[in-house]
N, C-alpha and C positions, 0 to 999 in steps of 0.2 A: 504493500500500500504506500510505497513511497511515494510514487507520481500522484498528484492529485486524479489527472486526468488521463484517458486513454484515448487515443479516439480512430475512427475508423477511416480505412483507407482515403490516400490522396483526396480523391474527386466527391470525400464529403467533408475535403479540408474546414467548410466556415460553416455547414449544417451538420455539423457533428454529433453523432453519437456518442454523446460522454458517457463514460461508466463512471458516475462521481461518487468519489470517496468522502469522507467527512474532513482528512488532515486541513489542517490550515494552508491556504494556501502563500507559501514565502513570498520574500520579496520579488524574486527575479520570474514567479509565475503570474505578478498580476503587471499585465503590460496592456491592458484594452485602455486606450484615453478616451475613450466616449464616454464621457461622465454626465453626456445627455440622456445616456439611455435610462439613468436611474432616474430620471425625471420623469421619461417617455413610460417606463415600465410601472408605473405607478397614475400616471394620469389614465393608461389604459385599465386598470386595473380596479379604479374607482369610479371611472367616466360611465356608468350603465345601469342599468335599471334593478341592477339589487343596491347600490345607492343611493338611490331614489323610494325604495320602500324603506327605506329608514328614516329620512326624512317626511316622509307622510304619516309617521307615525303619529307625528305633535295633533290633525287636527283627525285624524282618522280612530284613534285609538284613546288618545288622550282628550279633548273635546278644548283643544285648545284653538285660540283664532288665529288667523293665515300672519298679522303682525306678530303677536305673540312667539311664533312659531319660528318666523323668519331672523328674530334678535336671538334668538336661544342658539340657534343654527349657526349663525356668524359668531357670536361669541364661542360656543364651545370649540369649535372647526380651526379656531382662529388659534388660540390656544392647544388642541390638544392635537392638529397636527404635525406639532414640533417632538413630539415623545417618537411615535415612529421615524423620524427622520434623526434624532438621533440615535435608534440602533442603525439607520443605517449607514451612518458615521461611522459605528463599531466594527459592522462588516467592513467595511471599505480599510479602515484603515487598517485592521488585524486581520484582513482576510480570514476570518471565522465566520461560520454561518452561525445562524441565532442560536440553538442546541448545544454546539460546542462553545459560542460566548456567555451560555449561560454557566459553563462548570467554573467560571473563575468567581465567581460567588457560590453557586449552590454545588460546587464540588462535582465527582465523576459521580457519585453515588447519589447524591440530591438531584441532580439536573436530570435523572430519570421521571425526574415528579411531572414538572412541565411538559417533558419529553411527551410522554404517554396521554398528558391532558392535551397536547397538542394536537397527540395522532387523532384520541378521538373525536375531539372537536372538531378537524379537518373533516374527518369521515364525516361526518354529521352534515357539517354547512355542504361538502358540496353535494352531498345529497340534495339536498333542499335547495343549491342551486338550479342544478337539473332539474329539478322537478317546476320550476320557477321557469324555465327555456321551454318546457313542453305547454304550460298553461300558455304560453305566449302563442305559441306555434297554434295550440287547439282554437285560440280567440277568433285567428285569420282566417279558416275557412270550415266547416264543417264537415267534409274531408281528411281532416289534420285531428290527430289526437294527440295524450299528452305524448303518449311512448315515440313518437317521430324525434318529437325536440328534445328528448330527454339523451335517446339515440345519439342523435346527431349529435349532440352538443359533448358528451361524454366521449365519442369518437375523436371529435377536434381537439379535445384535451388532451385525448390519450397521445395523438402523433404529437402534439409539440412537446408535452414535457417527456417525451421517448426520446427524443432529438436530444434535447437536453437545454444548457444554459445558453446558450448563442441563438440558439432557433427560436430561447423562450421571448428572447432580447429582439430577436429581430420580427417576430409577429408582434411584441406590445408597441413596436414602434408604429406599427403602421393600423392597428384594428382600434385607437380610438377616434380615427375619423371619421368613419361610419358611425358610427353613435354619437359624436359631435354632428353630423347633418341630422338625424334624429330627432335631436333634444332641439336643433333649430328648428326643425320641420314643426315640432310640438307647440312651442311657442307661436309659431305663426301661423298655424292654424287653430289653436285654442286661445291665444290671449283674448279674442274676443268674448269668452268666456269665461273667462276670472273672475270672479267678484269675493270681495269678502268679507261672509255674510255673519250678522251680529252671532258673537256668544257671548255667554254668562263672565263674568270677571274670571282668569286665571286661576285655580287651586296652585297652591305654593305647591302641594306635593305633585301634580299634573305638569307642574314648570320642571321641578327634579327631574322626574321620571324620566318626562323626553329629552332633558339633558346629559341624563344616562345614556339612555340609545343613542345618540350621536356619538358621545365619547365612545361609547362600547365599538362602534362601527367604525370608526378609525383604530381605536387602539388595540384592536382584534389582531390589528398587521403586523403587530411587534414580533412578533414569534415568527414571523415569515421575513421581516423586514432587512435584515442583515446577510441572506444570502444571494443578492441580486446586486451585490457590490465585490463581491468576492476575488474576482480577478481584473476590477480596473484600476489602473495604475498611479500610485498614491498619488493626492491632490493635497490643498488645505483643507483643512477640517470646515471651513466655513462655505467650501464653494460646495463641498458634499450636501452638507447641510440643507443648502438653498434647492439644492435641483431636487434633493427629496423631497422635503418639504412644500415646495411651490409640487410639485408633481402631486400629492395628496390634496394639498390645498384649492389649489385650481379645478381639480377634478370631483373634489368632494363638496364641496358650500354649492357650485351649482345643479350637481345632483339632488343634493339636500334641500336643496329650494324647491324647484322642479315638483319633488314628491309630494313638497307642502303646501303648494300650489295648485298644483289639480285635486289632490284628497281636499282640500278644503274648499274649493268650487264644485266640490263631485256632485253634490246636494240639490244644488240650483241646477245642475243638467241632467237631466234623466237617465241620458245615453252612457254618462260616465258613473252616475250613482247603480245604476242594472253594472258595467263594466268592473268596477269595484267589491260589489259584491254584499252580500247584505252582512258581514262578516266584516267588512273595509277591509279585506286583506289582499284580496285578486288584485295587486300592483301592475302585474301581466295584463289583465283586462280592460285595466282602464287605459295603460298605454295604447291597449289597441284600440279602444271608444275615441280616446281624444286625434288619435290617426286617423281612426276610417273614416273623418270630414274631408280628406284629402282625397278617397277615391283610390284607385289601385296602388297608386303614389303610396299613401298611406299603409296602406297593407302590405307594400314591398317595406318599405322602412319598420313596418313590427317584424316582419320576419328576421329584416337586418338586423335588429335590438337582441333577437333572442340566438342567431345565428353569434353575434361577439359577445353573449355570455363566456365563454372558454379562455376572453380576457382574464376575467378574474378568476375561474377554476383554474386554467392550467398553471397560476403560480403556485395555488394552492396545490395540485394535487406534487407539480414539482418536489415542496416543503415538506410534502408527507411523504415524499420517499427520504429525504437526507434525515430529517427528525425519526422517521423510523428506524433508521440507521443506527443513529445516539443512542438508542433507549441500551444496547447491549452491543459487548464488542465484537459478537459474532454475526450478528448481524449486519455490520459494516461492511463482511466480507461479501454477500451479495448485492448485486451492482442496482442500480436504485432503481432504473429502468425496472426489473423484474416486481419492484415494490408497485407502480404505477401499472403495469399490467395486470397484476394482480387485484388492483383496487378496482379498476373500470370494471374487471369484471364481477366484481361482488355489485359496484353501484349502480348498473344498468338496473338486474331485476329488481334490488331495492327498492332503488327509484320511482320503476314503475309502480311496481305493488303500494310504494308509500303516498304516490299520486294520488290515489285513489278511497285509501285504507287508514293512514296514519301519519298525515303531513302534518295536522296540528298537533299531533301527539309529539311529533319530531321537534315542531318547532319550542312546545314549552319544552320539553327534554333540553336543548343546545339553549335556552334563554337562561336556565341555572348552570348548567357547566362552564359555561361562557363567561363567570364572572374569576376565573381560575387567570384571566390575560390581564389583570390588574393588580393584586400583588405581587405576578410576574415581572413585570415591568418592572416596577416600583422597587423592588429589590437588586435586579440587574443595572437601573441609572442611579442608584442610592451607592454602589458598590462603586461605579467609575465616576462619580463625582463627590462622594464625599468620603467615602474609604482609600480608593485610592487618588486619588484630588485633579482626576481627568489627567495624570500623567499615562502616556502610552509605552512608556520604557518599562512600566510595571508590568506588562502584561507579560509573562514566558511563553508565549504561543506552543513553544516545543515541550511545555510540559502538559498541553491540552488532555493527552490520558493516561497522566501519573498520578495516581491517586498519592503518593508518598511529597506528590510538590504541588498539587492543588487543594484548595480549601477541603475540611473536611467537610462544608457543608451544614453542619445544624445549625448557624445562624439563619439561616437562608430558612432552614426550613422551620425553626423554629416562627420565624418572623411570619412565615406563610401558614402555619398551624393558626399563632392568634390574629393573624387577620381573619384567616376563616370565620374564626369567635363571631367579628362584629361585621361579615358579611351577612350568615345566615339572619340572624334578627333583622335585618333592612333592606331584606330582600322583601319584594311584592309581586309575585308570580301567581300563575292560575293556581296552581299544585299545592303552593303553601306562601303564606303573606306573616312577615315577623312580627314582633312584638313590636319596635319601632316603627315596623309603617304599619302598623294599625293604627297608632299614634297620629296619624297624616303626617308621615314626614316624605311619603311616595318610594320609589326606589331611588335608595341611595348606596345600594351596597357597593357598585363599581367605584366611587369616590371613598366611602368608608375601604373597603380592602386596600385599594391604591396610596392614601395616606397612611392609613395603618400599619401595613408593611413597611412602606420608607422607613417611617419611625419606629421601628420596631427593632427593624431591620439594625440601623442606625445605634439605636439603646443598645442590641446586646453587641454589637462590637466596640464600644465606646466604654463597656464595662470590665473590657479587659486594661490589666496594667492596677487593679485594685482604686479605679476610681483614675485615673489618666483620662485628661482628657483625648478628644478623638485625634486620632495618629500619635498622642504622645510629644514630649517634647522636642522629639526629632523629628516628628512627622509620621511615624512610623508606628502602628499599631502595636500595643503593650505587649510583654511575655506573656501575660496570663492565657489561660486555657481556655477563655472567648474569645481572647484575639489570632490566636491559632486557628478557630472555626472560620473565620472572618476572611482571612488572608492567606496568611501561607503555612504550612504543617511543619516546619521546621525552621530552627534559626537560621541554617546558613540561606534560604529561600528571604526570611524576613531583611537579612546584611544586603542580603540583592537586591530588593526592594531601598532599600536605605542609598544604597548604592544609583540606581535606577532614580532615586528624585534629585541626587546630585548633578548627574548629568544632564535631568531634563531642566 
């Protein structure tokens, strides 16, 4: 497994068949300078119509108004697309994918946690995106069921991310145009029918709640976000920053609008309130209502909408091969491709069956597991900004799966056990609502985990050294046997570190 990469003869020199391994990728393997594509591959990946049901959450679900909805949207979007663009900072400049940047906080043996809540999550959404691409495809003609779109859509997924990282790169560059004519087409034939129509004052907890969903919708990418950096050729930390960042940002607030713009006009048009569903959930339907004012035009552009869902599944199902990889080191040794073949074929029949049988059962299912990407986070940016103080000389890349020179890990996990604590009470799901949001405080648990964690996280390494403050007089986290959790498993690992802030 030394090479990262493998790849197949000459004449599929730049549509490559990688067999990609988990090692980090060194210095002398990331040479790609298109550090546009981290832009491109994230605009495509947010630019589409499962973006857009999150954003209609606010007045569809939550009985919030089209202003209301639209301040909530700009503000959280504004803010919380900076968390994924700094992992993908992490990738870029450590050439680590997200799984393996998680073990320099939660160790080889902890980063199984996320590893695993990863895979099944993946499994789960793209389930349910699929199933999201067939509703679309069944809306256009009566003809069409779900299983064509579901088909199709998981086929396209399956060749790109078979290909691998170059072919993933060079289809997100070019498949969010089609869905930017789309979303234009959308507006220009429904802005005549906008309006927005009175509701009742805002509940505080109705304002949380959909402030949740947005965050959650962005910050879901963390765990995917670092390995689409992997092999371009270091840059400054800030020009990474931007092109991820605006690439989420750009693509996400106008989706997010979009969704909360027609759900909350749906009312006053008939054709999109039937399209929507008497559920508000059919996001698929009403795209194709607010279309078919256009005529064939219109029906070509739904089917366009649901044919570049594979935008955003094939990074996913990508993610779920390398992450499946992490969970064990035997696993590394089969090439990820066979992960992703494996999967399309489990998701197809799912799929359909679940179209039919138990999409909303899917969906509250992945609305509570989901809330597992927020002490994640929060733990992995707590580690490289205020553990080890955003220096990158700390990082030993080469010790990615030595457990005797990575973290042992129960900080991390520790931090992650009691956020759990004060998720489950603030949660407000179909299945079970806590004691705090019965309180009307709405769902808060994505923001509870996420602070909770950092601080947590934060506390028990901070308590090593017998009461030292954090990094200690030198900068450098205490002897004591928390700060070993925390950082590195032995002194002469800790002198490296001390060493390493020198330099930087």
């Amino acid at each position: 497994m030394g090479a990262p990469t493998k790849s197949c003869p000459d004449g599929f020199s730049h549509f490559l068949l990688t067999i990609t391994r988990i090692t980090p990728i060194p210095l002398e393997g990331r040479t790609d300078k298109r550090l546009y594509q981290m832009f491109l591959v994230w605009l495509s990946a947010n630019l589409n119509v499962l973006t857009m049901s999150r954003g209609s959450a606010g007045p569809a679900f939550f009985s919030l108004g089209l202003k209301d909805s639209l301040i909530i949207i700009l503000a959280v979007d504004l803010v919380t697309c900076a968390v994924p663009a700094i992992f993908g900072v992490l990738g870029s400049r450590l050439g680590t994918r997200a799984m393996v940047q998680a073990r320099f906080s939660w160790g080889l043996y902890g980063a199984r946690i996320p590893s695993l809540l990863n895979v099944f999550s993946a499994m789960g959404f793209l389930i349910l995106n699929a199933i999201v691409a067939g509703q679309m495809l069944a809306s256009v003609s009566t003809h069409l069921n779900d299983t064509v779109g579901i088909v199709v859509t998981s086929v396209i997924s399956l060749i790109v991310s078979f290909m691998g990282y170059r072919a993933l790169h060079l289809y997100e560059s070019l498949v969010w145009i089609p869905n930017l004519v789309a979303f234009i087409t959308m507006l220009v034939v429904g802005a005549q029918h906008v309006v927005d129509l009175p509701k009742a004052a805002s509940a505080p907890s109705a304002v949380l709640s959909f402030a949740s969903v947005v965050f959650a919708s962005v910050l879901s990418w963390c765990a995917s976000t670092p390995d689409y950096g992997v092999y371009h050729a270091p840059a400054p930390t800030w020009r990474i920053f931007i092109f991820v960042y605006l690439g989420f940002f750009i693509a996400s607030l106008p989706a997010h609008v979009l969704g909360a713009v027609f759900a909350a006009s749906a009312p006053a048009v008939p054709a999109w309130q039937a399209g929507l569903g008497d559920s508000n959930s059919n996001i698929g339907g009403l795209i194709g209502a607010v279309l078919a004012t256009a005529g064939g035009f219109g029906k070509f552009m739904t089917v366009v909408i649901a044919l570049t869902i594979p935008s955003v599944v094939s990074p996913t199902m990508y993610s779920f091969g390398t992450c499946f990889m992490a969970v064990q080191p035997f696993l590394a040794i089969i090439p990820r491709y066979c992960y992703v073949v494996l999967f399309t074929a489990i998701l197809i029949p799912v799929a359909i069956v679940g179209s039919s049988k138990s999409y909303n059962t899917l969906v509250d299912i992945l609305s509570i597991v989901g809330y597992w990407s927020a002490p994640f986070a929060a733990i992995v940016l707590a580690e490289h900004a205020l553990i080890r103080r955003g220096r990158w000389a700390s990082y030993a890349t080469a010790d990615w799966a030595s457990p005797r020179r990575l973290p042992l890990g129960l900080a991390a996990v520790l931090a992650f056990c009691g956020s759990a604590a004060l998720i489950v009470p603030c949660m407000d799901q179909v299945w079970y609502t806590g004691s705090f949001a019965k309180r009307g405080t709405g769902d808060i648990a994505m923001f509870t985990g996420f602070v909770s964690a950092a601080v947590l996280y934060v506390l028990v390494c901070s308590a090593a050294g017998d009461g030292a403050p954090m990094g200690g007089a030198d900068g450098v986290a205490g002897e004591g046997m928390i700060g070993n959790w925390c950082l590195k498993s032995s002194l002469e690992d800790r002198n490296a570190l001390r060493d390493a802030q020198v330099v930087s």
